[in-house]
Steps between C-alpha positions, in 0.01 A plus 500: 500500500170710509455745818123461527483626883675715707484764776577565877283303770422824661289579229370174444496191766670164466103347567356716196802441275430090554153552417569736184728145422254291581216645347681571141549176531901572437829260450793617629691633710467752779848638658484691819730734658536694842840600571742241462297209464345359208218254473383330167133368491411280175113435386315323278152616296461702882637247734847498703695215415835533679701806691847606539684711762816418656473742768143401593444102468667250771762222394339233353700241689414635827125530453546130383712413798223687761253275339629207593576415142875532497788419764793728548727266359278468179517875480858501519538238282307641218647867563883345471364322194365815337829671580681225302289644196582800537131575575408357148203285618201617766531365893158341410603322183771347715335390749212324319757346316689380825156385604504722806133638434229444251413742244169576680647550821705769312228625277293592828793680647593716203084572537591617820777720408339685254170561682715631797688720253174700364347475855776727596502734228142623525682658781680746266379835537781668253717337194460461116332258261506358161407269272598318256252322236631107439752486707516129744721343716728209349390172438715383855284664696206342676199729391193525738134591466406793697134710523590893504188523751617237728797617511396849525230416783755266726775791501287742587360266781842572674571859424100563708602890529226755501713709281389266263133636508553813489689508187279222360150578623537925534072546478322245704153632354615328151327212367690187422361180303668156409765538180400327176797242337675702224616370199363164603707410742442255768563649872646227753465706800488314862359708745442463830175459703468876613608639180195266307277621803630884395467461127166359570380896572650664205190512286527839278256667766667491815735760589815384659446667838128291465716191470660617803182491666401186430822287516545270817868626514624784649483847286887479471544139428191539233666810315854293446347218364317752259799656416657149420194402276526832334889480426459133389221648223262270655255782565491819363349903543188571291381822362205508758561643865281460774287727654479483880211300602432619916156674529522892509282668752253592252422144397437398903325811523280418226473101609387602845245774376369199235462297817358741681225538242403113476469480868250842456317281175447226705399671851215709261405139340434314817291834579285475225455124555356570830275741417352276197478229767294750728243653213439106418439361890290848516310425164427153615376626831250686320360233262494290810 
């Protein structure tokens, strides 16, 4: 078993430790610890295919049950049955095989579980991490297919804390532009309207209080989406920072006195016109 990863999450957030997964493009498996509970997170070449964490996922055979999928005496049924094993088979393998569900119906709920499950740990300000090259779940379980940046994006949707910002987005005069694929790797991400509307303005010369500017949504509301795209790795800081682009008092100074002259130009032009037109009525007088 190979340590490839390690280190505390106040050092290094559960957001950038998915992406440094999902990027490398790693197998295996990431376990997760803040005080007494434990959570084990499995990917494939970058993305999450299946979660663990006793203290943090609901019962599978109530999340079936609210669901309208399952009956209480189902439930029971395929608990007692379990218990008559000894706990040797799964509640789901039982009851597909008492024909109480079908495998999809099941297959969307365990979906469900584990999204919910790394929803709430991007909540996890303290705790330790580490992974484990090649290491997967056991052929019983039902694997999923998950995008780090969806997953990463929707979680961060309901955390919406300003706190977020500042630790994310500390200089707003930085200049963000649109993250390249690494490693050739295909990005699923689903974003919402107002995020595509704010991703829309990171072009590598906009600052991020610029983007402010110009967003339809409120300065708040525009920096925590920002923050989200940043954390997800959709966007990301470039080496350029902006330079503040209101006019100084010497460049209206010099506009007006630029003005100033052109109105001067043209008052001495239509001067000289008239005269020309007087010497040539005058002139014509004369040969007349």
């Amino acid at each position: 078993m190979d340590l490839d990863l390690q280190g505390n999450i106040e050092k290094f957030t559960l957001p950038e430790i998915f992406q440094l997964i999902a990027v490398s493009r790693k197998s295996g498996t990431l376990g997760i610890q803040k005080d007494d509970s434990i959570v084990m997170i499995y990917f494939k070449s970058g993305d999450i295919i299946y979660g663990y964490g006793p203290r943090q996922t609901f019962h599978l055979g109530q999340l079936l049950k609210e669901r309208g999928k399952l009956s209480t005496a189902q439930l029971e049924e395929a608990i007692n049955t379990q218990a008559r094993t000894q706990n040797s088979k799964r509640l789901g393998e039982i009851l597909i095989h008492k024909k109480f569900i079908e495998r999809a119906d099941l297959e969307t709920v365990v979906r469900e579980q584990i999204e919910e499950l790394l929803y709430s740990l991007l909540a996890w300000q303290t705790g330790s991490f580490k992974f484990y090259e090649d290491q997967f779940p056991t052929d019983e379980e039902i694997t999923v297919n998950l995008s780090v940046e969806n997953v990463i994006m929707e979680g961060l949707r309901r955390l919406d804390e300003m706190n977020l910002v500042k630790d994310t987005l500390p200089d707003l005069n930085r200049v963000y532009s649109i993250s390249a694929s690494q490693a050739d790797r295909t990005r699923a991400v689903t974003l919402k309207a107002p995020e595509w509307n704010i991703m829309a303005l990171v072009n590598g010369q906009r600052s991020l209080e610029e983007i402010c500017r110009l967003s339809s949504l409120d300065r708040n509301e525009t920096l925590v989406k920002l923050a989200q795209l940043k954390l997800a790795g959709i966007i990301t800081q470039t080496e350029k920072k902006a330079v503040a682009a209101a006019p100084s008092a010497d460049l209206t100074g010099m506009v007006n006195r630029l003005s100033g002259l052109f109105e001067d130009y043209l008052t001495r032009k239509e001067s000289r016109l008239d005269r020309g037109r007087e010497v040539t009525r005058t002139f014509m007088e004369e040969t007349n």
